[in-house]
TIKEBA-765937 format. One record per residue (C-alpha): residue in three letters; x, y, z. Coordinates in pm, whole numbers, padded with zeros to 5 digits, always signed. Example, Ala and Ser with C-alpha at 12.3 -4.5 7.8 and 13.67 -1.06 7.14 Angstrom:
<rs>
ALA+01230-00450+00780
SER+01367-00106+00714
</rs>
This chain:
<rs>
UNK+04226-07560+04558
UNK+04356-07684+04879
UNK+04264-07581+05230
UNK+04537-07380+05441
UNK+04509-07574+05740
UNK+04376-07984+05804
UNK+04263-08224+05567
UNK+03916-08171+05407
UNK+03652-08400+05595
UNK+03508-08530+05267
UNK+03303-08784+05540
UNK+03096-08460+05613
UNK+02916-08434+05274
UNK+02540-08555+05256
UNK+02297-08531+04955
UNK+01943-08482+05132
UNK+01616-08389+05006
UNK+01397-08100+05114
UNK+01022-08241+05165
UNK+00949-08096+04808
UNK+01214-08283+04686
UNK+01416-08034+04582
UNK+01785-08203+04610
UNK+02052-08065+04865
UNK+02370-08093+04933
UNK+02554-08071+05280
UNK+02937-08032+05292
UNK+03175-07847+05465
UNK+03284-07481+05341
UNK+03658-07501+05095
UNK+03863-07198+05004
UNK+03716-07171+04701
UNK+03349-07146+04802
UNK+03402-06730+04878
UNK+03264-06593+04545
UNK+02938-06824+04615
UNK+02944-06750+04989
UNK+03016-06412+04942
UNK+02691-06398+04681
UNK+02449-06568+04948
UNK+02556-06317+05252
UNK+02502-06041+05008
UNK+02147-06222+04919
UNK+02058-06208+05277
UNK+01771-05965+05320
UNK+01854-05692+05575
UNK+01648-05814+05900
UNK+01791-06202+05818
UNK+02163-06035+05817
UNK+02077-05870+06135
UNK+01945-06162+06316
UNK+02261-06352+06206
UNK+02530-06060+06329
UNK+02348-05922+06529
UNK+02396-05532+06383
UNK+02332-05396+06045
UNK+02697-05410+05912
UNK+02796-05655+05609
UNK+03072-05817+05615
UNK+03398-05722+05458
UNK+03600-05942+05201
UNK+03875-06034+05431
UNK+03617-06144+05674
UNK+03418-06350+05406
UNK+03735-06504+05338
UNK+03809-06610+05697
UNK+03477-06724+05665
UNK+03579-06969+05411
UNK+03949-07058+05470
UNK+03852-07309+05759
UNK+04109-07441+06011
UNK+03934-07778+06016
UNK+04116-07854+06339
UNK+03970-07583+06537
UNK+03637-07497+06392
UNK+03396-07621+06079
UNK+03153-07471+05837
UNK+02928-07665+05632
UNK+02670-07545+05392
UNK+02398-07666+05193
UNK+02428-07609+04842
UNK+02133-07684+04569
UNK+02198-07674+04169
UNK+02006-07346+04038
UNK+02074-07330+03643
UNK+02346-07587+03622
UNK+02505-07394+03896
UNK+02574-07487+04261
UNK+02380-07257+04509
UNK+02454-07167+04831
UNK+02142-07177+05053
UNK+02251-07206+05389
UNK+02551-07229+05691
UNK+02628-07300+05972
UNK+02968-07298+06160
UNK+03125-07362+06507
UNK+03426-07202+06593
UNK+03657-07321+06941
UNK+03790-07158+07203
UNK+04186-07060+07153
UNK+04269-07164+07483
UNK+04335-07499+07631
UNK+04072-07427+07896
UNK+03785-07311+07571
UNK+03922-07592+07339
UNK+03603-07777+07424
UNK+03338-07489+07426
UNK+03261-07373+07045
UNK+03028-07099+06944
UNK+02820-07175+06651
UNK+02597-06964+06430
UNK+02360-07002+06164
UNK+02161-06896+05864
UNK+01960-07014+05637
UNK+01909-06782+05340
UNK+01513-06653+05312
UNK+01411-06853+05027
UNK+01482-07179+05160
UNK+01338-07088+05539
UNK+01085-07312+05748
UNK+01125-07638+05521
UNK+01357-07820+05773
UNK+01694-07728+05673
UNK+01800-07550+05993
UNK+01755-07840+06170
UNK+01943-08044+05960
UNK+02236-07809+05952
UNK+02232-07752+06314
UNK+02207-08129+06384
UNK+02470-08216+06120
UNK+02690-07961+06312
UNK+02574-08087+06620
UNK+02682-08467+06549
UNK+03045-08351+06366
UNK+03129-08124+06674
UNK+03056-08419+06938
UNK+03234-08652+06696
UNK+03546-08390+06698
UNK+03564-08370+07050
UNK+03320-08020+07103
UNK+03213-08107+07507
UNK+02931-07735+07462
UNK+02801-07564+07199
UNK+02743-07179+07273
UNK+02554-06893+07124
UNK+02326-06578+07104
UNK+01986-06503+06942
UNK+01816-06210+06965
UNK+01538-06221+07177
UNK+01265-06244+06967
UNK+01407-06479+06683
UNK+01147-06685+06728
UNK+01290-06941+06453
UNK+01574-06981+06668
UNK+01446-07009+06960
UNK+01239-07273+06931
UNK+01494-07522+06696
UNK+01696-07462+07006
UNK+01460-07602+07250
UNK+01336-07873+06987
UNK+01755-07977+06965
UNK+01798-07996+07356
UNK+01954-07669+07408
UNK+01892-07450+07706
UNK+01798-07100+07669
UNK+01840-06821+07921
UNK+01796-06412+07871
UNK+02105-06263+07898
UNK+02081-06018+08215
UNK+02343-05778+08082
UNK+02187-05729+07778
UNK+01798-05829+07754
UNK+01826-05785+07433
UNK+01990-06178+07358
UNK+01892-06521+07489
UNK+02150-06701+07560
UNK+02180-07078+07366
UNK+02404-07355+07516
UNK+02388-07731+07424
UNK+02601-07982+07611
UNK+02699-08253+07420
UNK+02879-08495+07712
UNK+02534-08580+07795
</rs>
């Protein structure tokens, strides 16, 4: 199946390792990853979801599917996939989205999650600098995003990738995460 908007950047994928050895593949989200995708968000346990959106609510199909019909030119998912049964198995994302406007073009917010199976054995940090290196390479001048306050997981990846962190004044609840990548 073909992607609705930009070429597929096929230079994205990676086969990596976890320290275990357990064999992973990175690559950026297609069209026709939603039934997968759609099966690790719904694998997410509750308080992982939340950190992620930041409320309680899972998302809805047409919102999984935006999640997986990528405008390569404007923002980029890749996931890391491992074979489970024969099968390929979603087991974490992470995503950057621009800014619609000339003026945001070069800011992105970015998210990710890593699904609770495959947490604290270094794949965050691969994802997030994979994303890190293709946004730079694509012309991303910031990378922006919230964490709650106490995600202590994301917290410190962000300070251990170069980010700075701030508490958001209007709502205490969030630290704010930006990462310039001019530098």
């Amino acid at each position: 199946m073909t992607q609705p908007f930009g070429r597929y950047p096929a230079h994205l994928v990676e086969d990596w390792q976890l320290k275990d050895g357990t064999p992973v593949r990175i690559r950026p989200i297609r069209s026709d990853d939603l039934a997968m995708h759609t099966h690790f968000v719904h694998g997410l346990l509750p308080h992982t979801g939340y950190a992620r959106l930041l409320s309680p609510r899972m998302p809805q199909e047409a919102e999984l599917r935006h999640m997986t019909d990528i405008d390569y030119e404007r923002e980029l998912a890749l996931i890391a996939t491992t074979p489970v049964n024969g099968h390929e198995h979603q087991i974490g994302v992470v995503r950057y989205v621009r800014g619609d406007t000339p003026e945001t073009s070069g800011i992105a917010e970015f998210a990710i999650v890593i699904g609770d199976a495959w947490q604290r054995r270094g794949l965050a940090e691969k994802l997030l600098q994979r994303l890190i290196d293709a946004a730079r390479s694509a012309g991303v001048s910031t990378l922006d995003d919230i964490t709650l306050y106490d995600n202590r997981g994301m917290l410190m990846l962000a300070r251990k990738l170069g980010f700075t962190l701030q508490r958001d004044a209007g709502n205490p609840n969030v630290t704010k995460l930006r990462l310039s990548l001019t530098a």
